[in-house]
C-alpha positions in Angstrom: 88.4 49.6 206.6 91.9 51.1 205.9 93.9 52.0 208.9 95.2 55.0 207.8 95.1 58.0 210.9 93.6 55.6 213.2 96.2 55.7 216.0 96.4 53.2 219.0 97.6 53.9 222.0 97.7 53.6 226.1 94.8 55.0 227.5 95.3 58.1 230.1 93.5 60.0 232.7 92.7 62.2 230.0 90.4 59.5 228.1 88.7 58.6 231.1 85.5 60.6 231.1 85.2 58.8 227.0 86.1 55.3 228.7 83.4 55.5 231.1 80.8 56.8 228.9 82.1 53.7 226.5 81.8 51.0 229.3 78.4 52.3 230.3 77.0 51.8 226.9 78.9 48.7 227.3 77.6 47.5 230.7 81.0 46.9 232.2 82.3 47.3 235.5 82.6 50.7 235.5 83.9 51.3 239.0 86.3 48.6 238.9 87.6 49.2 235.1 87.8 53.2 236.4 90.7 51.8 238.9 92.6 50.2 236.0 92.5 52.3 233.5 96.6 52.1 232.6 95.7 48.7 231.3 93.5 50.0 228.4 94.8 50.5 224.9 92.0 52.3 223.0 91.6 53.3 219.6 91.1 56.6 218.1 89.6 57.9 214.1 91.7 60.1 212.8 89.4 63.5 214.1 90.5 61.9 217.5 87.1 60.2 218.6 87.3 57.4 220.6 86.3 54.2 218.9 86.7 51.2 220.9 89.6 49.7 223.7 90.5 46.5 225.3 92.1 45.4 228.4 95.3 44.2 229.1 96.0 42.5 232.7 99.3 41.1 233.2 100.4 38.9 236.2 103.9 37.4 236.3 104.5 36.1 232.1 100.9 35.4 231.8 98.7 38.3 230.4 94.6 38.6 230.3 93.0 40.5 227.7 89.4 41.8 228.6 87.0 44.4 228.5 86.5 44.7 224.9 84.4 47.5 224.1 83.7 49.3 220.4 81.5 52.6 219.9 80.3 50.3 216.8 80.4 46.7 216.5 80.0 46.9 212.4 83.9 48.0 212.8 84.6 45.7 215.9 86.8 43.3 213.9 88.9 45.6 212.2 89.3 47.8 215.1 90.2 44.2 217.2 92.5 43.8 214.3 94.4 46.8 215.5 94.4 46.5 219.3 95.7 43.1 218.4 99.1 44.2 217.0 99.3 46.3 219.9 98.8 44.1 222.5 101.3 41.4 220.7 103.8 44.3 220.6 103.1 45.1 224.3 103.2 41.1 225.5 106.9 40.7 223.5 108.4 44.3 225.1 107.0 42.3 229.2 108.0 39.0 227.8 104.6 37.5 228.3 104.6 33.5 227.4 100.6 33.2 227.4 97.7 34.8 227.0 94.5 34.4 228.0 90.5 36.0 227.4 87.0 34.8 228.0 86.2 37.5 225.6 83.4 34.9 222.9 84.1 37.2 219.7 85.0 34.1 217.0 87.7 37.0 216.3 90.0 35.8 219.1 89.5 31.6 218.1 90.6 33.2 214.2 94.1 34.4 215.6 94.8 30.9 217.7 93.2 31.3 220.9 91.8 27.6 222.1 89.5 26.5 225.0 92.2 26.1 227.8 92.8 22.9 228.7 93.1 21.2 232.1 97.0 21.6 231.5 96.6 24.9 230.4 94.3 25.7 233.2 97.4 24.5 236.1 99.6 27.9 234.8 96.4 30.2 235.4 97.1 32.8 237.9 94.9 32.2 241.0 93.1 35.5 241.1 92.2 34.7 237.6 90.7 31.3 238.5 88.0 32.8 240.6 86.2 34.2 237.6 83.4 32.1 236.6 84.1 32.3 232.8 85.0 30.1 229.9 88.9 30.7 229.2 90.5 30.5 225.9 94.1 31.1 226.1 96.6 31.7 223.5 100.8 30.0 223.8 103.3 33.0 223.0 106.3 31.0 224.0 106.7 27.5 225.3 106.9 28.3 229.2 108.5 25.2 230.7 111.3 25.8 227.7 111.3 29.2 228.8 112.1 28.1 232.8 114.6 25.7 231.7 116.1 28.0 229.3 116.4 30.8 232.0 117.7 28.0 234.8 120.4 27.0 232.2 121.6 30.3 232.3 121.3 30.7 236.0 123.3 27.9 236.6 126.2 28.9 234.1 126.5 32.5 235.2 126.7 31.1 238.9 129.4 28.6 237.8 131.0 32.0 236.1 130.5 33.6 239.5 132.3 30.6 241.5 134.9 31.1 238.5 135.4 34.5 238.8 135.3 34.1 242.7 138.1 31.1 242.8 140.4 33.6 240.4 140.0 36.1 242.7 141.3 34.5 245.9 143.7 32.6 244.5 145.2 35.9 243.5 144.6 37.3 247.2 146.5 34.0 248.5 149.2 34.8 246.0 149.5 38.4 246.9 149.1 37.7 250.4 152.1 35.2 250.0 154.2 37.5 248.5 153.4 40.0 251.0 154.4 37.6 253.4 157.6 36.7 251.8 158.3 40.4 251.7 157.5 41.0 255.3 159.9 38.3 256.0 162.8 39.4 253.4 162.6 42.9 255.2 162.8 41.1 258.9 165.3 39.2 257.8 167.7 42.7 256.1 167.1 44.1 259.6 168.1 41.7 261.5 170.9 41.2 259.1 171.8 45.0 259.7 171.4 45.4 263.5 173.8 42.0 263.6 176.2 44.3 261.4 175.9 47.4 263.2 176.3 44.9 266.7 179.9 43.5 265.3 181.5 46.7 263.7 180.5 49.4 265.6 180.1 47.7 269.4 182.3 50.7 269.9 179.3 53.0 269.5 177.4 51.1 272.8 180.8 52.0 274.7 181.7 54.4 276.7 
């Protein structure tokens, strides 16, 4: 199947009267899906019909894709093919480390998805784990890599911080020094000057 005018794209309110006829002929949730409809990314031939979509939940860096559903299944893989790059594209612009499907389509276990383990199965988000399903799950990035990476650079942009803080009051205590010294120079010149003005022109206070 050549994928030449078939466009992929983020399903609007526009498509929704095609989704729901779709996901009827599909058996899904269609009162449920309905709600969610921003996380679709559906498929369209090049005279604009719709031709299949898939599901894309994200909670914090883990995603769940689900809801597969294809107008006909004699194209389902190519068309998978194609949602695929999308939702790879659309994991690396959130920064998703994992993803996850109990979709069965031997499609999914062909691009590296794997039975989660019970390691695995510790990161899955807890509304997640109340669906009775077999989960396969798919590594993007290493996570606990990822958490030190980003607690590496926590930790040196808040010793840059404590830097940049220590610079700047140990200029205020220099400023506020010379300030100081200032303040006492001009004290000093007056007193200096009333002390003149007292012993050369004491004829000024007479009478």
């Amino acid at each position: 199947m050549s994928q030449s005018g078939y466009r992929v794209r983020r399903a609007t309110v526009d498509d929704l009267e095609a989704l729901l006829s779709l996901w009827e002929a599909m058996r899904l949730p269609v009162a449920d899906l309905e709600r969610r409809l921003t996380e679709f990314q559906l498929i369209e031939s090049p005279d604009g019909a719709l031709l299949g979509a898939l599901g894309l939940q994200t909670l914090g860096r883990h995603g769940r894709l689900h809801s597969e559903a294809f107008r006909d299944f004699a194209l389902a893989d190519p068309l998978r093919e194609m949602l695929w790059e999308r939702m790879q594209s659309v994991a690396a612009n959130l920064g998703l480390v994992r993803f996850w499907t109990s979709e069965s389509a031997p499609f999914w276990k062909q691009q590296g998805f794997r039975p989660a383990n019970a390691t695995a199965l510790k990161t899955l988000a807890a509304p997640w784990s109340l669906f009775e399903c077999d989960w396969v799950t798919l590594e993007l990035r290493d996570e606990e890599a990822l958490k030190k990476g980003l607690e590496k650079d926590f930790s040196r942009l808040r010793q840059e911080e404590r830097e940049r803080t220590a610079h700047t009051l140990s200029r205020a205590r220099l400023w506020n020094r010379v300030a100081i010294a200032l303040a006492l120079i001009v004290a000093f010149a007056g007193v200096i000057f009333c002390i003149y003005l007292l012993s050369h022109h004491s004829n000024l206070f007479r009478r």
